[in-house]
mmCIF file of the N, C-alpha and C atoms, coordinates in Angstrom:
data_MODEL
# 
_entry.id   MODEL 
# 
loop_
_atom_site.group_PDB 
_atom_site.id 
_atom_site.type_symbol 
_atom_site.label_atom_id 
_atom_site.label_alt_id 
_atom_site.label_comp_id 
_atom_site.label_asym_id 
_atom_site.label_entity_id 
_atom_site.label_seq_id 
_atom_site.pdbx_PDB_ins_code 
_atom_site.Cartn_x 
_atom_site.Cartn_y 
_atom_site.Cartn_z 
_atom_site.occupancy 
_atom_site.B_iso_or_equiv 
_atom_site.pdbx_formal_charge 
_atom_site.auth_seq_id 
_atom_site.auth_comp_id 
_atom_site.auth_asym_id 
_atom_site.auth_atom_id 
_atom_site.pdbx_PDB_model_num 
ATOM 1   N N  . UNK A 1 1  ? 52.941 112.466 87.528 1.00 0.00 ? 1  UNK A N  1 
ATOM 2   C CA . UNK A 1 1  ? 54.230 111.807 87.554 1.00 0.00 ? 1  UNK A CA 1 
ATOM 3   C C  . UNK A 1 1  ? 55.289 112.759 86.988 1.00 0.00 ? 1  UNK A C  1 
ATOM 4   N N  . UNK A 1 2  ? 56.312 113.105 87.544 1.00 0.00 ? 2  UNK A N  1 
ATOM 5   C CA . UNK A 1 2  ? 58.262 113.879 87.018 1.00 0.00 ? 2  UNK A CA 1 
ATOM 6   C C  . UNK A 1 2  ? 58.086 113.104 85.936 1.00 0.00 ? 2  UNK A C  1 
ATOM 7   N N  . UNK A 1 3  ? 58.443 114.265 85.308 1.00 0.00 ? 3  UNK A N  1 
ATOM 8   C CA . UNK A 1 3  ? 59.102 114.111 83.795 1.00 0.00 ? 3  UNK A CA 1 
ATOM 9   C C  . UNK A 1 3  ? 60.151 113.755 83.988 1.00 0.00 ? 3  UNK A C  1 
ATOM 10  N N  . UNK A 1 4  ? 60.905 112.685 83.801 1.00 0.00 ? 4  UNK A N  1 
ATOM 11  C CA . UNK A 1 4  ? 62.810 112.729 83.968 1.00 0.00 ? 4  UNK A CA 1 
ATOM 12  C C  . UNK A 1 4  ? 63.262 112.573 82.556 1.00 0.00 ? 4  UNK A C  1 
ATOM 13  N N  . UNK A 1 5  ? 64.738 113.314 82.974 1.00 0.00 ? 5  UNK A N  1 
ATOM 14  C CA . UNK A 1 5  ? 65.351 113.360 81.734 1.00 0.00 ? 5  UNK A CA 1 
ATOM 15  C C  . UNK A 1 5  ? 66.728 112.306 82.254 1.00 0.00 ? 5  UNK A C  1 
ATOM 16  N N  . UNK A 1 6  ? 66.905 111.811 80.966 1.00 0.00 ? 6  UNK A N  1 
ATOM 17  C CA . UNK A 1 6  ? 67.873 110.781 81.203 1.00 0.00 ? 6  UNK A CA 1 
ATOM 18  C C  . UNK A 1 6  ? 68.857 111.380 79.886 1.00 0.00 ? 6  UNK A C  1 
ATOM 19  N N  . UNK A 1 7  ? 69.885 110.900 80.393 1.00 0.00 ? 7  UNK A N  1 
ATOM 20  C CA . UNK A 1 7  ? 71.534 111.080 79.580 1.00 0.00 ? 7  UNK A CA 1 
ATOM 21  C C  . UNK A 1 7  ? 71.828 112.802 80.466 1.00 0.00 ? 7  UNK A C  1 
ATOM 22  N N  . UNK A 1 8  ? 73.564 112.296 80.422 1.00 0.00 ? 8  UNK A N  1 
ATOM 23  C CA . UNK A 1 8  ? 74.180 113.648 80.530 1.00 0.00 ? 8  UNK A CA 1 
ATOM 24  C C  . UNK A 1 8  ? 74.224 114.593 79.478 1.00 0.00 ? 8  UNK A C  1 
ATOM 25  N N  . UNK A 1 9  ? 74.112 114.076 77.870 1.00 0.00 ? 9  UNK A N  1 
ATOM 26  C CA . UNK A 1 9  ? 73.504 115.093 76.887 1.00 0.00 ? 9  UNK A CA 1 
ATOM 27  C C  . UNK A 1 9  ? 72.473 115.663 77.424 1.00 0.00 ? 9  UNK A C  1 
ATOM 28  N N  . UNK A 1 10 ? 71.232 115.336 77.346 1.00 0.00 ? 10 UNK A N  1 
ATOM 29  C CA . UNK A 1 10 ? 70.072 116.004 77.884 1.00 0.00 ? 10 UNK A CA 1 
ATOM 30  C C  . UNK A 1 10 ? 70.114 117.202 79.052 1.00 0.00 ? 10 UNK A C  1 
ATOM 31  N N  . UNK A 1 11 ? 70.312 116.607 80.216 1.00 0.00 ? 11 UNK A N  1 
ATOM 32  C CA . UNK A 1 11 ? 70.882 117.425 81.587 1.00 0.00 ? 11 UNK A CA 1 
ATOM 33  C C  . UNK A 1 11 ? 71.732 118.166 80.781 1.00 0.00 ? 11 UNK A C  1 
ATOM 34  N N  . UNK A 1 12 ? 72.678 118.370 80.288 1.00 0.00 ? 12 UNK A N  1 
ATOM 35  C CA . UNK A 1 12 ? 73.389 119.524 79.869 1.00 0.00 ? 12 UNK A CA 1 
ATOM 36  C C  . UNK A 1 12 ? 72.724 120.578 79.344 1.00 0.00 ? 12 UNK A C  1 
ATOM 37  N N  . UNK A 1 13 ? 72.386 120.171 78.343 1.00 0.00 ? 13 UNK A N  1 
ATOM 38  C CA . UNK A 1 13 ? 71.435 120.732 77.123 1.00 0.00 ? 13 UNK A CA 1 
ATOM 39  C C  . UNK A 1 13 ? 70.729 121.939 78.283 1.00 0.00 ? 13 UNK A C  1 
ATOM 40  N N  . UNK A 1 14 ? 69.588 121.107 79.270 1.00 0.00 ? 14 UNK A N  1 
ATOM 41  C CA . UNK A 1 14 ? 68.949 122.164 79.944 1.00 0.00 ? 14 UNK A CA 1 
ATOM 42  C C  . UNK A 1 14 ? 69.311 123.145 80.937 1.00 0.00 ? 14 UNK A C  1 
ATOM 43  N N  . UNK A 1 15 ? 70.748 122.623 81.430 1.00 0.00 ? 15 UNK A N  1 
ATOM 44  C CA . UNK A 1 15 ? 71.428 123.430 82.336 1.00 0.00 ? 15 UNK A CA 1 
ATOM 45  C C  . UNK A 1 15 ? 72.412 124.420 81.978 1.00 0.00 ? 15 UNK A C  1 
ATOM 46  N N  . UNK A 1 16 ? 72.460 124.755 80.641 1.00 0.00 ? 16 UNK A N  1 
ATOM 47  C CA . UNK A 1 16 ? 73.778 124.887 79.809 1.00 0.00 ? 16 UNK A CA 1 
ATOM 48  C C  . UNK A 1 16 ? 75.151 124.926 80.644 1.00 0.00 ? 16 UNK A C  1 
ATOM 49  N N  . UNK A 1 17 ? 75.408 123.331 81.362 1.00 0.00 ? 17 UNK A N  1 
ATOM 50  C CA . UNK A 1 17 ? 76.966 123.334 81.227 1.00 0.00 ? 17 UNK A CA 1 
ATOM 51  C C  . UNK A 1 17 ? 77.089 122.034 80.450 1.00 0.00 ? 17 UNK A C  1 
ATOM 52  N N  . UNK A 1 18 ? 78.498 121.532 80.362 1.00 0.00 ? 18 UNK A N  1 
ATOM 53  C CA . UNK A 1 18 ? 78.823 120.569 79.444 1.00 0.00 ? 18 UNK A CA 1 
ATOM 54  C C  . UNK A 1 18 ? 78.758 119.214 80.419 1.00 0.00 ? 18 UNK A C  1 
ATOM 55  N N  . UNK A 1 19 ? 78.461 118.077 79.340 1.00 0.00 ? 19 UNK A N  1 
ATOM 56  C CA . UNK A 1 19 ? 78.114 116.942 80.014 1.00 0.00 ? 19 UNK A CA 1 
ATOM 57  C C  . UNK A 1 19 ? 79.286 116.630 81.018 1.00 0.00 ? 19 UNK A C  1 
ATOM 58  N N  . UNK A 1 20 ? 80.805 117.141 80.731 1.00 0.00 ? 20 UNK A N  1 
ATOM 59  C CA . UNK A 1 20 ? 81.532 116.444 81.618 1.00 0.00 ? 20 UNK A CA 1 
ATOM 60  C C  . UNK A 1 20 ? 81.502 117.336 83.202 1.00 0.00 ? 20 UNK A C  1 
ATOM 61  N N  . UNK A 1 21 ? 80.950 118.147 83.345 1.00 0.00 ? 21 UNK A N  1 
ATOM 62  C CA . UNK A 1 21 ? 80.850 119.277 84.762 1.00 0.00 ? 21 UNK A CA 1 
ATOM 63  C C  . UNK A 1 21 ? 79.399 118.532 84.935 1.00 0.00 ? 21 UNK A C  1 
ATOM 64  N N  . UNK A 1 22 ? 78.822 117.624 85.050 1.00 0.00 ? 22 UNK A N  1 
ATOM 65  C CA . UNK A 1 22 ? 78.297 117.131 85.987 1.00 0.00 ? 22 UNK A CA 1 
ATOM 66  C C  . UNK A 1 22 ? 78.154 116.300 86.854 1.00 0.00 ? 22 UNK A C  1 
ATOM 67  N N  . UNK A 1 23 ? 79.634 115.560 87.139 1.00 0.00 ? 23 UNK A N  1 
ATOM 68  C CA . UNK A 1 23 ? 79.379 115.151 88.041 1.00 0.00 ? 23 UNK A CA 1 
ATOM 69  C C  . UNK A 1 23 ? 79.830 115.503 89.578 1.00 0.00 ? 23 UNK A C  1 
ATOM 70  N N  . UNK A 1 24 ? 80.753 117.195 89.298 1.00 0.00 ? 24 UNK A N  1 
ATOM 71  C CA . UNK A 1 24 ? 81.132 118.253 90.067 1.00 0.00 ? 24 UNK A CA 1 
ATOM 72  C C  . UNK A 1 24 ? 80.589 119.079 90.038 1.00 0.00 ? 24 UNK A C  1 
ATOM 73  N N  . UNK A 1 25 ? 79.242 119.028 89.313 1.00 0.00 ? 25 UNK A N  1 
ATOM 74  C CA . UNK A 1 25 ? 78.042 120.036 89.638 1.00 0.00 ? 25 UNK A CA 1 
ATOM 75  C C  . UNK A 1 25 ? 77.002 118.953 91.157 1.00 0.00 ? 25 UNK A C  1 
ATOM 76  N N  . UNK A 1 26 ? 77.133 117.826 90.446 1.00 0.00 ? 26 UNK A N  1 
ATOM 77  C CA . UNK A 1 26 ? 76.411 117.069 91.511 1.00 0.00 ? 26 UNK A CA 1 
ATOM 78  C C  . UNK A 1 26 ? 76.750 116.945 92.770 1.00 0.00 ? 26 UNK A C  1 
ATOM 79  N N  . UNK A 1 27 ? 77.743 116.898 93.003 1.00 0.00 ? 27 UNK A N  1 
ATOM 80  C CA . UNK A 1 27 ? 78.788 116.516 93.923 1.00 0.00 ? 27 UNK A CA 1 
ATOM 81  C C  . UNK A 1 27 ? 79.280 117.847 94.561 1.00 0.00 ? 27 UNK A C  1 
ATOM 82  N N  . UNK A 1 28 ? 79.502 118.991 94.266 1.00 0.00 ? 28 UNK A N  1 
ATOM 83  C CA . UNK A 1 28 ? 79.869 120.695 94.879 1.00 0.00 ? 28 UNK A CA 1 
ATOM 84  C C  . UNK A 1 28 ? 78.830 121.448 94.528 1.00 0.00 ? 28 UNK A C  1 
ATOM 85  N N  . UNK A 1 29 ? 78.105 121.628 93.500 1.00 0.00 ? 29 UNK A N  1 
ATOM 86  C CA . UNK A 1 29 ? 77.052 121.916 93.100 1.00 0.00 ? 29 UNK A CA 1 
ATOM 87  C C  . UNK A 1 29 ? 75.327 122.364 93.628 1.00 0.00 ? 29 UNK A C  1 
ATOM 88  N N  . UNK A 1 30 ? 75.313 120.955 93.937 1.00 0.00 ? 30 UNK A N  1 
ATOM 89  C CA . UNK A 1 30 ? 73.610 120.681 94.391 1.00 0.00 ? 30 UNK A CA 1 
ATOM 90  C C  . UNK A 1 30 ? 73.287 120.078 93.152 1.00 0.00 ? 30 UNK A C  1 
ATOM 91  N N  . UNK A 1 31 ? 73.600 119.928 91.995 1.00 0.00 ? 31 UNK A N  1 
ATOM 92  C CA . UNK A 1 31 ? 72.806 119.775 90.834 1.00 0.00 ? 31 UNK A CA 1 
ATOM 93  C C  . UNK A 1 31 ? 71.845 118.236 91.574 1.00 0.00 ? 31 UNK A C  1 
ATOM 94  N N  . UNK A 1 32 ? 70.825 118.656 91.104 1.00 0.00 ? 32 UNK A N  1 
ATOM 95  C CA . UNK A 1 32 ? 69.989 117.563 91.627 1.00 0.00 ? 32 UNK A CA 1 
ATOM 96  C C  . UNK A 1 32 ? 69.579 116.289 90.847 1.00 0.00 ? 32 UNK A C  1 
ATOM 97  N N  . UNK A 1 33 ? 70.581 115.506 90.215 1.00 0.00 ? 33 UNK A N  1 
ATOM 98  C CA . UNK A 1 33 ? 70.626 114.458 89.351 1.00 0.00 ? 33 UNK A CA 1 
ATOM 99  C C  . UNK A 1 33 ? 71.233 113.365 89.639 1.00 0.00 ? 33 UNK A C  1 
ATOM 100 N N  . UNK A 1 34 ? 71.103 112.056 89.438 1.00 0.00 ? 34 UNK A N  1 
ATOM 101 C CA . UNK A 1 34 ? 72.121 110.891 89.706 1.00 0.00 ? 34 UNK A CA 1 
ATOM 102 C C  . UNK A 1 34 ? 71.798 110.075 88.759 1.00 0.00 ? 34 UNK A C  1 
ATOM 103 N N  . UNK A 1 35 ? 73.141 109.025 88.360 1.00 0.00 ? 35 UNK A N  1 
ATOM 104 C CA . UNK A 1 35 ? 73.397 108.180 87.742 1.00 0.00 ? 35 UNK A CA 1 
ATOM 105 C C  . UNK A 1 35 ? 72.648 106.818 88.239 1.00 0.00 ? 35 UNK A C  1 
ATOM 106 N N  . UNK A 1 36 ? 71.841 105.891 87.665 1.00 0.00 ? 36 UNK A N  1 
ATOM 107 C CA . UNK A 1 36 ? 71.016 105.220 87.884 1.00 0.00 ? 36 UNK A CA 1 
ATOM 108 C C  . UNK A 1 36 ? 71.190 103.910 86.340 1.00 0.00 ? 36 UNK A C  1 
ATOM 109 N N  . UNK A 1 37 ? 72.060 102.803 86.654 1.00 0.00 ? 37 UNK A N  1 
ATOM 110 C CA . UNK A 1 37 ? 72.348 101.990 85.808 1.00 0.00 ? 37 UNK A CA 1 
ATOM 111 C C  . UNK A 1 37 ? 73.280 102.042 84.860 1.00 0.00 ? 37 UNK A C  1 
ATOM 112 N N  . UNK A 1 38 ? 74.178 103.275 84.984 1.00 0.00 ? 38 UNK A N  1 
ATOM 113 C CA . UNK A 1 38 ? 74.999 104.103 84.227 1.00 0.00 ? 38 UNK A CA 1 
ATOM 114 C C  . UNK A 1 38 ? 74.509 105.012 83.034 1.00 0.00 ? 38 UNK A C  1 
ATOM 115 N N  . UNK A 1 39 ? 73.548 105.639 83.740 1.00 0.00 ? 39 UNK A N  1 
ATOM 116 C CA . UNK A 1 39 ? 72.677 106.975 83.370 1.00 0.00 ? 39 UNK A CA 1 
ATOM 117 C C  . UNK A 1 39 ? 72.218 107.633 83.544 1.00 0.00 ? 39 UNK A C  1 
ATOM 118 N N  . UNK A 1 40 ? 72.728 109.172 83.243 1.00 0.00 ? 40 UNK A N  1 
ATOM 119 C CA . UNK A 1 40 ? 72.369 110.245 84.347 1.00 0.00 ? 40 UNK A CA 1 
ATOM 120 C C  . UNK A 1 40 ? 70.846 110.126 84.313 1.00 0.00 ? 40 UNK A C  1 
ATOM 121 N N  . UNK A 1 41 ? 70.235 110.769 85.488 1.00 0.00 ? 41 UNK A N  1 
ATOM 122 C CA . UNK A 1 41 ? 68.815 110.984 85.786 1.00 0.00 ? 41 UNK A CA 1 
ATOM 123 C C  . UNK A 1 41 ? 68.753 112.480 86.834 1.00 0.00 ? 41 UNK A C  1 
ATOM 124 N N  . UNK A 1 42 ? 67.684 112.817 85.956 1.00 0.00 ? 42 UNK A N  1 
ATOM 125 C CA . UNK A 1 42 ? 66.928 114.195 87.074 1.00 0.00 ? 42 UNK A CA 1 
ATOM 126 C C  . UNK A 1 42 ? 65.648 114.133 86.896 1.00 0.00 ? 42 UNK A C  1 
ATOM 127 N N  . UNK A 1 43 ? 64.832 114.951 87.566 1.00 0.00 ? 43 UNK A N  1 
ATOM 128 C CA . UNK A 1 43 ? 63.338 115.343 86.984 1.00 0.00 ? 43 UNK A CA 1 
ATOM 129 C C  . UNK A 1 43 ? 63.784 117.232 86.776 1.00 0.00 ? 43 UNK A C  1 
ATOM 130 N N  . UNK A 1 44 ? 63.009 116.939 85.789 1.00 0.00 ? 44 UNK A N  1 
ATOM 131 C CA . UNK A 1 44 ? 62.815 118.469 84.963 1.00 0.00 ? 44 UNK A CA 1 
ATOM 132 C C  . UNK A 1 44 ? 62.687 119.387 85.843 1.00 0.00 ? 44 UNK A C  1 
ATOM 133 N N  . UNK A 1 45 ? 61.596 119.240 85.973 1.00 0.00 ? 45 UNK A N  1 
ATOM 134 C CA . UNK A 1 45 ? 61.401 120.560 87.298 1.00 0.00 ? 45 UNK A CA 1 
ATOM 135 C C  . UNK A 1 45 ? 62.478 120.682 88.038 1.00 0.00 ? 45 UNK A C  1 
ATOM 136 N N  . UNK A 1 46 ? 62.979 119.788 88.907 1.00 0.00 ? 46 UNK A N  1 
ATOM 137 C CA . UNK A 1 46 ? 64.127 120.349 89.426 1.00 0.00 ? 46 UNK A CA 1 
ATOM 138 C C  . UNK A 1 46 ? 65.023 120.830 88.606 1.00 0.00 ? 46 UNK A C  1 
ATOM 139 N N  . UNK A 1 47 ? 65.654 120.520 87.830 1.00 0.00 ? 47 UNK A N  1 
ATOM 140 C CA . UNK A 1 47 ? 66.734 121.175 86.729 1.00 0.00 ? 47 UNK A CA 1 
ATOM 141 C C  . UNK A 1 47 ? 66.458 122.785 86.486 1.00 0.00 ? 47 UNK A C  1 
ATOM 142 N N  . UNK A 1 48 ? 65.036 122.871 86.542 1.00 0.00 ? 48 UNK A N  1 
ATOM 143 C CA . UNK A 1 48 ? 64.941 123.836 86.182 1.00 0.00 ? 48 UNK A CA 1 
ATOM 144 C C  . UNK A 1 48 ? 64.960 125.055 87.098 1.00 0.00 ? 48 UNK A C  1 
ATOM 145 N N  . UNK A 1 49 ? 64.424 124.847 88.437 1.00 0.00 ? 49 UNK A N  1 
ATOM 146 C CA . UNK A 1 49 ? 64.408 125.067 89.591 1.00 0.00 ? 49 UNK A CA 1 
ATOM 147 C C  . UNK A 1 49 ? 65.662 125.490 90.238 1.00 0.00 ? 49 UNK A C  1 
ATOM 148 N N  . UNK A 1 50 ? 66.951 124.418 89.709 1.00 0.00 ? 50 UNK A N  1 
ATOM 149 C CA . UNK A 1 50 ? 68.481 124.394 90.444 1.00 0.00 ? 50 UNK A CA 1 
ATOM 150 C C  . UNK A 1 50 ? 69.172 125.623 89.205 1.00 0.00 ? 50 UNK A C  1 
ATOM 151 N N  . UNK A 1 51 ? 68.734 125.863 87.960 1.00 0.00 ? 51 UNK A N  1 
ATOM 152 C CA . UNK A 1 51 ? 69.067 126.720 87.079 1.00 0.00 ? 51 UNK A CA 1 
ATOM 153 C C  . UNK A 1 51 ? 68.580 127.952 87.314 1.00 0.00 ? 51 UNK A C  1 
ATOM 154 N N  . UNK A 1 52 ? 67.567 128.293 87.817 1.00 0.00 ? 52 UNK A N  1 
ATOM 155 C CA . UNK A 1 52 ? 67.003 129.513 88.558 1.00 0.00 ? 52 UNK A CA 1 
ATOM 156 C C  . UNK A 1 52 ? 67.741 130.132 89.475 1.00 0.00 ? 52 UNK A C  1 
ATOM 157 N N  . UNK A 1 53 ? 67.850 128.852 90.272 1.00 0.00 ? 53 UNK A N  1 
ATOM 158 C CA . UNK A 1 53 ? 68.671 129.240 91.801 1.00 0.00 ? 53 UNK A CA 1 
ATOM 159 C C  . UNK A 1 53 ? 70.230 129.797 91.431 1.00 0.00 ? 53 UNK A C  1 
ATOM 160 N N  . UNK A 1 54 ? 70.580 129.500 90.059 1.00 0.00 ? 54 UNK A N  1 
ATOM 161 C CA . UNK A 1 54 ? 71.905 129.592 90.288 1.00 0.00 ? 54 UNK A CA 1 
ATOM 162 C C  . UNK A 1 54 ? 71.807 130.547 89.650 1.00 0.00 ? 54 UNK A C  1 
ATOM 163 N N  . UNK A 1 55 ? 70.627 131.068 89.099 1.00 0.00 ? 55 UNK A N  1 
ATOM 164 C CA . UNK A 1 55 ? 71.004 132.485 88.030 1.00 0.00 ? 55 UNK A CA 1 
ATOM 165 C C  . UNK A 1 55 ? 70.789 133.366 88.859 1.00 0.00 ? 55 UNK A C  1 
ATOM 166 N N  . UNK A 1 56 ? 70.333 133.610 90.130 1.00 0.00 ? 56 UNK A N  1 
ATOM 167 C CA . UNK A 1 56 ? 69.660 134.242 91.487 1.00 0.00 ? 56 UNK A CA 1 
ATOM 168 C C  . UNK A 1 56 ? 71.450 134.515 91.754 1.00 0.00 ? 56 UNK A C  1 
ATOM 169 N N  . UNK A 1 57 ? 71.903 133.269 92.165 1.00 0.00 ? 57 UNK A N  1 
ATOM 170 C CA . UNK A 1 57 ? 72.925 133.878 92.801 1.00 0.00 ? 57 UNK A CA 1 
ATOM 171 C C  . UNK A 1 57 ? 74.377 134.315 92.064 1.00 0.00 ? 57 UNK A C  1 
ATOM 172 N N  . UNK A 1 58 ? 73.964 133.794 90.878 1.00 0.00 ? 58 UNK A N  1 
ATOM 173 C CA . UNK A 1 58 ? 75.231 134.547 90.056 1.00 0.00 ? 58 UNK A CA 1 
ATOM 174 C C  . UNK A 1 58 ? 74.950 136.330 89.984 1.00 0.00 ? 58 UNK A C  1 
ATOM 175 N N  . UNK A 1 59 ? 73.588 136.579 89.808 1.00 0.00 ? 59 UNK A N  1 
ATOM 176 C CA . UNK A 1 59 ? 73.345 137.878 89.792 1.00 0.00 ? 59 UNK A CA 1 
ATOM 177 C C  . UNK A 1 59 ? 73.668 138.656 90.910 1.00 0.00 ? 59 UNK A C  1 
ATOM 178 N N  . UNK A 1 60 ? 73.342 138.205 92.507 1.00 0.00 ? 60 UNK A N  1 
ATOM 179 C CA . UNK A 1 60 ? 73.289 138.413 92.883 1.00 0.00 ? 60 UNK A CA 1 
ATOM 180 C C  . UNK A 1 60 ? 75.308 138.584 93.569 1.00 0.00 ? 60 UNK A C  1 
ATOM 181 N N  . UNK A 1 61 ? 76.178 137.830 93.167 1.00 0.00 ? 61 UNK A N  1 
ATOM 182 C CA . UNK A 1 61 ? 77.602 138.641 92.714 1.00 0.00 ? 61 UNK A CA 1 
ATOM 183 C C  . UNK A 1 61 ? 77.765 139.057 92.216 1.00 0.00 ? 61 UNK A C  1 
ATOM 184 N N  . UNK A 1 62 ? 77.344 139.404 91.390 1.00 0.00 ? 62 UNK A N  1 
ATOM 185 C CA . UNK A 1 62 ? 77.764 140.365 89.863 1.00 0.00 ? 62 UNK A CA 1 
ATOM 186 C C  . UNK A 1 62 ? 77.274 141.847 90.867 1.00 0.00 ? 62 UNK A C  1 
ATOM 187 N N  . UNK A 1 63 ? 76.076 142.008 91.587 1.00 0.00 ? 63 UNK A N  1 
ATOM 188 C CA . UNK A 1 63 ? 75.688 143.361 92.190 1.00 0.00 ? 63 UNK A CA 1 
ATOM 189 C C  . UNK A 1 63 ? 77.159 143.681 93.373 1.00 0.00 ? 63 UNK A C  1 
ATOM 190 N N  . UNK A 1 64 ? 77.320 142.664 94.031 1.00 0.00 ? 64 UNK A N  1 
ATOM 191 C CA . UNK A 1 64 ? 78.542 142.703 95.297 1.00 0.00 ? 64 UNK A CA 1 
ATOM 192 C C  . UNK A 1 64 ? 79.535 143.225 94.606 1.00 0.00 ? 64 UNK A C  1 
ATOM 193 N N  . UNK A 1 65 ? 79.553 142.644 93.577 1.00 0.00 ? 65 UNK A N  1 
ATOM 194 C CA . UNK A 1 65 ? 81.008 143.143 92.933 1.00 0.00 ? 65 UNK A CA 1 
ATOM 195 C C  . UNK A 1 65 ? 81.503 144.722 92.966 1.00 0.00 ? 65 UNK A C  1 
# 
C-alpha cells in the first residue's frame, strides 16, 4: 500500500517549495498531489519521483545556458 502524505506542510517539506506554490505547482507543474476533504494528498513515491524529474531538468538548463 502508498505511503501518503497529507498536509501542504508535509508536501512542502519533501519538495522543498513553500506550502503556498502548491497549488501552481499542481496545476502548471505536474506536482502530483490533490486536495481531498480540504487536505493536500500525494503518495511519497511520487513526490519523490516528480522532485527527481525536476532536478533532471533544472540541470539540464543550467548546461543550455
Amino acid at each position: 500500500m502508498p505511503v501518503i502524505v497529507k498536509s501542504a506542510k508535509r508536501i512542502s517539506e519533501e519538495i522543498g517549495y513553500g506550502r503556498e506554490t502548491i497549488p501552481a505547482l499542481v496545476a502548471h507543474g505536474g506536482l502530483p498531489a490533490w486536495k481531498e476533504d480540504g487536505v493536500w494528498r500525494a503518495v511519497y513515491d511520487e513526490l519523490v519521483e516528480w522532485a527527481k524529474q525536476r532536478r533532471v531538468e533544472q540541470q539540464g538548463r543550467r548546461v543550455r545556458q
